[in-house]
C-alpha positions in Angstrom: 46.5 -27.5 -75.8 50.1 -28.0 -74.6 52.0 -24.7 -73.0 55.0 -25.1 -74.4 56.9 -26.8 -77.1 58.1 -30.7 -77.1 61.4 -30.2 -78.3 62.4 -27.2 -77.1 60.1 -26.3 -74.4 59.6 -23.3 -75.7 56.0 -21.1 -74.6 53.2 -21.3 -77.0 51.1 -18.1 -77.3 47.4 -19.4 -75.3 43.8 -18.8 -76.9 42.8 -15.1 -75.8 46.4 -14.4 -74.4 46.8 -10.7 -73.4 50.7 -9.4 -73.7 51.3 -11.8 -76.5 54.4 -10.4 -77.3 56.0 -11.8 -74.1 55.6 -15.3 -75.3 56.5 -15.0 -78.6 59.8 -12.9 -77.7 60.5 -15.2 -74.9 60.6 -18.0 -77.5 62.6 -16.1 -79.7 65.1 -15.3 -76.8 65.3 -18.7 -75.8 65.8 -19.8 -79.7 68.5 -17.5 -80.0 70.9 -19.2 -77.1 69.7 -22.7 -78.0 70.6 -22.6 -81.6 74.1 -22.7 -82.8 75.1 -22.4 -78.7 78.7 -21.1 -77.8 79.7 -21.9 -74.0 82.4 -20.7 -72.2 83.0 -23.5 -70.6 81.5 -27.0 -69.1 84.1 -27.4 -66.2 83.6 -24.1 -64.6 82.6 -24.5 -60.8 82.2 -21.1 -59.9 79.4 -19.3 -61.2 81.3 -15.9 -62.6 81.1 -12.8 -61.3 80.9 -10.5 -64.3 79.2 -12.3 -67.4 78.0 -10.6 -70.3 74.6 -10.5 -71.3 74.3 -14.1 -73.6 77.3 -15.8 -72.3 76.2 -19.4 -71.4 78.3 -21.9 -69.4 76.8 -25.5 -69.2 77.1 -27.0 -65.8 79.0 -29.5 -64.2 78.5 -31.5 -61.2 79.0 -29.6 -57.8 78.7 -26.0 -59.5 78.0 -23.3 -57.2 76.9 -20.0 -56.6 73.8 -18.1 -55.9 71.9 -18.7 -58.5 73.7 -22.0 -60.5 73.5 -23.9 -56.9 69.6 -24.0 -57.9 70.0 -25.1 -61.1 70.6 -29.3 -62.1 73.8 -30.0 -63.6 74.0 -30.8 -67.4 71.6 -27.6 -68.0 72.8 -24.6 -69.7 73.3 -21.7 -67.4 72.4 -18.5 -69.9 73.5 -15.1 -68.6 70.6 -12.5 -70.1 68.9 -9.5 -69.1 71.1 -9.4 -65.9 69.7 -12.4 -64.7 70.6 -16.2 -64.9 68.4 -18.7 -66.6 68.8 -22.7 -66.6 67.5 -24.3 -69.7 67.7 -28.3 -70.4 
C-alpha cells in the first residue's frame, strides 16, 4: 500500500497506525492550501520576513532565504504553523 496520494501526495492513514489524527489532519491542512490557492506573489526573491500563517508565495528561480533556498523552484512555499513548507 502506497504512503501517500498520486495526485496530491497527500499521507494515507497506514494499517495499525497509532496518532491517526496526524495524518488525516495533515491531509486536510495540506488540502486546505492546495485547493482554491491564493499566492502573494510568483516573482518574489526574498523569502519575507513576517508572513502570516497560510500565506503561500510560489517560487521563482534564484529565491532565497533560509528556508526557501532549500526548496526547488516552481513549488509553493506555504507559510503555516510558524514554519515554512514546500509542496509541488
Amino acid at each position: 500500500m502506497s504512503e501517500t496520494s498520486p495526485n496530491l501526495d497527500l499521507p494515507l492513514v497506514q494499517p495499525a497506525q497509532a496518532q491517526k489524527h496526524v495524518t488525516v489532519n495533515e491531509a486536510l491542512l495540506r488540502l486546505d492550501a492546495l485547493t482554491q490557492a491564493c499566492v502573494e506573489s510568483r516573482s518574489l526573491l526574498v523569502q519575507p520576513a513576517g508572513p502570516e500563517n497560510g500565506q503561500a508565495w510560489i517560487l521563482p528561480e534564484g529565491a532565497s532565504g533560509d528556508d526557501w533556498s532549500g526548496f526547488p523552484a516552481g513549488s509553493l512555499a506555504l507559510f503555516r504553523d510558524n514554519a515554512w513548507q514546500a509542496l509541488s
